[in-house]
N, C-alpha and C positions, 0 to 999 in steps of 0.2 A: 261081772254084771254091769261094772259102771261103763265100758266100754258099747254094751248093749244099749244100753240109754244113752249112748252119745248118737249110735248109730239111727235110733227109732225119733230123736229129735229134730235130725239134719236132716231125713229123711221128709218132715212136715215141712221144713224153712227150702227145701232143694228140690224135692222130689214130687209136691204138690201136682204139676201140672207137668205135662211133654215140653212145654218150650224153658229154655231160664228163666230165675225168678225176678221176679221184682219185690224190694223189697223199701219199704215208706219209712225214711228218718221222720219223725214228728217228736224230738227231743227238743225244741230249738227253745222254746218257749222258756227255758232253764235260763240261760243264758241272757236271753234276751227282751224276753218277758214277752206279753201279749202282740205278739205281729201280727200280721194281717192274716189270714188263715189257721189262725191257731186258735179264737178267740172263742168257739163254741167244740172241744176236744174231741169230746163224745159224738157228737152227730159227724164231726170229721171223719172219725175212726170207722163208724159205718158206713160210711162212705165208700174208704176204702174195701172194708168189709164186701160192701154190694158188688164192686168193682173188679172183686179177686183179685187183689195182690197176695203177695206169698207173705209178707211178713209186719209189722211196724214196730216200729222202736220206740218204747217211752219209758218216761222218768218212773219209779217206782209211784210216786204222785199218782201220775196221770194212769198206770195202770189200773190203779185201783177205780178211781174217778169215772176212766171207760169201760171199765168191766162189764157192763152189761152189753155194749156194743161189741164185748170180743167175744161174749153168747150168743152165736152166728152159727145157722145153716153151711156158709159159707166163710167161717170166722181165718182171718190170716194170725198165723202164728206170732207169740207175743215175745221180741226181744229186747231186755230189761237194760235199760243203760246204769251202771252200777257208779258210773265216777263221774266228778265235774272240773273242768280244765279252766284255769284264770285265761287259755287263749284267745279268744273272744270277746276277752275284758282287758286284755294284757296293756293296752293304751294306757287304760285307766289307773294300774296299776307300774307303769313306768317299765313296761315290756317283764317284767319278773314271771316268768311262768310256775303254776303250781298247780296239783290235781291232788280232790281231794274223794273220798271213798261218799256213797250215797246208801249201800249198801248192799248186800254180801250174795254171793251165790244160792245159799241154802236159802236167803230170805227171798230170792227171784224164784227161786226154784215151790216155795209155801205158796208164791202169788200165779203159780200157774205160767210160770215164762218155759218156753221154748230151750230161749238161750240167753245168755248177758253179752252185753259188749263193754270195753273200756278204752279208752285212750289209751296211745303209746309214741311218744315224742322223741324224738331225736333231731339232731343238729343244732339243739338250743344254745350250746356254746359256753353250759352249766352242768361238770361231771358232775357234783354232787344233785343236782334236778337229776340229771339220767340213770344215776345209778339206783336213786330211789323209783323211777319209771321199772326200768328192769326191776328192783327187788319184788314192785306191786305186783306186777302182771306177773312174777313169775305163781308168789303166792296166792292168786286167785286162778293162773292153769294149776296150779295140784290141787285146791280145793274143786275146782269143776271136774277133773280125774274122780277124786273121790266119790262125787255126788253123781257123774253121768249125766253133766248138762254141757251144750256145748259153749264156748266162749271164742267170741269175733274181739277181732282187734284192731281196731282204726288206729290203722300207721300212719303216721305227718312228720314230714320233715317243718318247723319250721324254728327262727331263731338266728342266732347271731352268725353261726356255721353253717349257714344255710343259704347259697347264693338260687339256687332255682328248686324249689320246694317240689316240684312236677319233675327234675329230671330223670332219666330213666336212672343214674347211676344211685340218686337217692329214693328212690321208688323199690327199687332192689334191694339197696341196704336196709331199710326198716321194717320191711314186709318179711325179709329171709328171718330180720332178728325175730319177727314175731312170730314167725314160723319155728324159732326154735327156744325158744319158750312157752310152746306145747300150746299157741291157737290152732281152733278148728277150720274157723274160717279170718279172712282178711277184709276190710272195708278202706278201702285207698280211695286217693286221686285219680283222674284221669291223666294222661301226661301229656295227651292233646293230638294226637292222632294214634289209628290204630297199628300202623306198623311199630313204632318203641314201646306202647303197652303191650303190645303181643310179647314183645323180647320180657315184659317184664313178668307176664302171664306165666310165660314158658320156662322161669330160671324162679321162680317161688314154688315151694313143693305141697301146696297146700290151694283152696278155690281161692280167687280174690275177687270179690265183687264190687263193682267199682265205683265210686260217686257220681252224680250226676250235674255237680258244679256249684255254682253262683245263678241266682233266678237270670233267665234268661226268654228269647220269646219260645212259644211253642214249637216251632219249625227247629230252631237250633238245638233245643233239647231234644228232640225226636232224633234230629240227625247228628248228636252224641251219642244216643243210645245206639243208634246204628252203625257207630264208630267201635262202641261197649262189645259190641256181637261181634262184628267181625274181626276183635281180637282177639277171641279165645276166653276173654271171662267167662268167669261162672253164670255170671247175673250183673242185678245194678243195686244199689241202692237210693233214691231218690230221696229229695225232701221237698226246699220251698218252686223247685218245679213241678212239684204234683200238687202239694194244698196249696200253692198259690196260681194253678191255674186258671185262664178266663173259666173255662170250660172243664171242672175235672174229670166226670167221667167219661169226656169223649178225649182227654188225653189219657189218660191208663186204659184206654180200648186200644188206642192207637198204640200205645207204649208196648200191651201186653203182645199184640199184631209182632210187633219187630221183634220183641225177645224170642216170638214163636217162629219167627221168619217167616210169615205169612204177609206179604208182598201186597197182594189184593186188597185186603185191609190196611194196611198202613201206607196203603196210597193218598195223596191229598198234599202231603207236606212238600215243601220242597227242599232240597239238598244244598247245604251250602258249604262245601268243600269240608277239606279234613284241617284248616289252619289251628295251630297251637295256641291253645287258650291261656289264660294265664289263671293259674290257682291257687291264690294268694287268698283267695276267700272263698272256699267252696262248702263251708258245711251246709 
């Protein structure tokens, strides 16, 4: 049965609509604390709600906090970020990485989540960090087996062993390893154009759906996502390019347009080649 329940959950986060999904990181606030579009959760999250996106992602906190905005005609599916990573602090703490648990499957699963996601880090340059990476994630894929929820895994290469955090070779290697440690789905980088993400699409045996960067202007994140498509991803994951848009619900129209491949709609923007980004900061 729990296999059932993976497939009836994947089915809300994947299968919502005919075009890929999009799916809204709005965890950032953990980390970072109040930025600029995070600053009213709830009305955010209805936002997205009105908008149809297929998913958002929040801290057990703010699940609770928005719950009434995920009480929706049109509510997108809830996926629960279960762990916290010192990466984003790592300066602060003298580059040391450590992730620490927020909590657990069965407790995302009481709050009505979809699916959980967590961190999964390699190339830090620290076997004793990686091997506790691997132990976590393995024991949170058998407990999501047991319960029938599904579990996404945001693969990052980054760290001391880590000379280009975006290339295809480590895009491969972290996403296969989370692939076989029993994730459902994958939440990666972009690698910066669609021909090497394709390669990375095609050789991972599980959906990867892909980030959408570092805030950027509206035309260049549009014409990521339409790098996103023509790879072969599953979908996108977005964050401070959707709630920090000038305009949001006219970019997740636009957005939803190109995942759909509808052309005529997501006309307006313009195109500005497929040059390699650099993802050194993309949550």
């Amino acid at each position: 049965m729990s296999d059932c329940g993976k497939k009836i959950h994947l089915n809300r986060i994947l299968g919502r609509h005919s075009r890929k999904p999009l799916l809204v990181a709005f965890d950032h606030a953990l980390p970072l604390g109040p930025i600029p579009g995070t600053i009213n959760p709830a009305s955010q999250v209805a936002r997205f709600a009105d908008a149809g996106v297929d998913g958002v992602l929040l801290t057990p906190g703010m699940a609770r906090h928005c719950a009434d905005s995920l009480v929706h005609p049109n509510a997108p599916s809830l996926i629960m970020r279960l762990d916290w990573s010192s990466l984003w602090t790592s300066l602060g703490m003298e580059g040391k990485l450590r992730s620490e648990a927020l909590a657990t499957p069965e407790q995302a699963l009481i709050n009505g989540a979809d699916a959980v996601l967590t961190y999964l880090m390699v190339g830090t340059g620290d076997v004793d960090f990686e091997a506790r990476e691997i132990a976590r994630n393995a024991e949170i894929a058998r407990e999501c087996e047991r319960l029938g929820i599904p579990m996404i895994v945001e693969s990052l290469a980054r760290g001391k062993a880590t000379t280009n955090p975006t290339s295809t070779d480590a895009l491969k290697l972290h996403t296969r390893i989370a692939a076989e440690l029993g994730a459902d789905l994958i939440k990666t980088e972009y690698s910066g154009d669609p021909a090497s993400m394709a390669e990375v699409v095609q050789t991972c045996p599980i959906p990867i759906l892909v980030l959408g960067g570092p805030r950027t202007t509206t035309d260049d994140s549009l014409q990521t996502l339409k790098d996103i498509v023509q790879s072969g991803a599953a979908g996108a994951f977005f964050g401070r390019n959707v709630f920090q848009a000038p305009d949001l619900a006219a970019f997740l129209l636009r957005a939803c347009a190109i995942l759909g491949e509808d052309l005529k709609l997501a006309q307006g923007f313009s195109g500005h080649g497929h040059g390699r980004r650099d993802g050194s900061n993309s949550k």
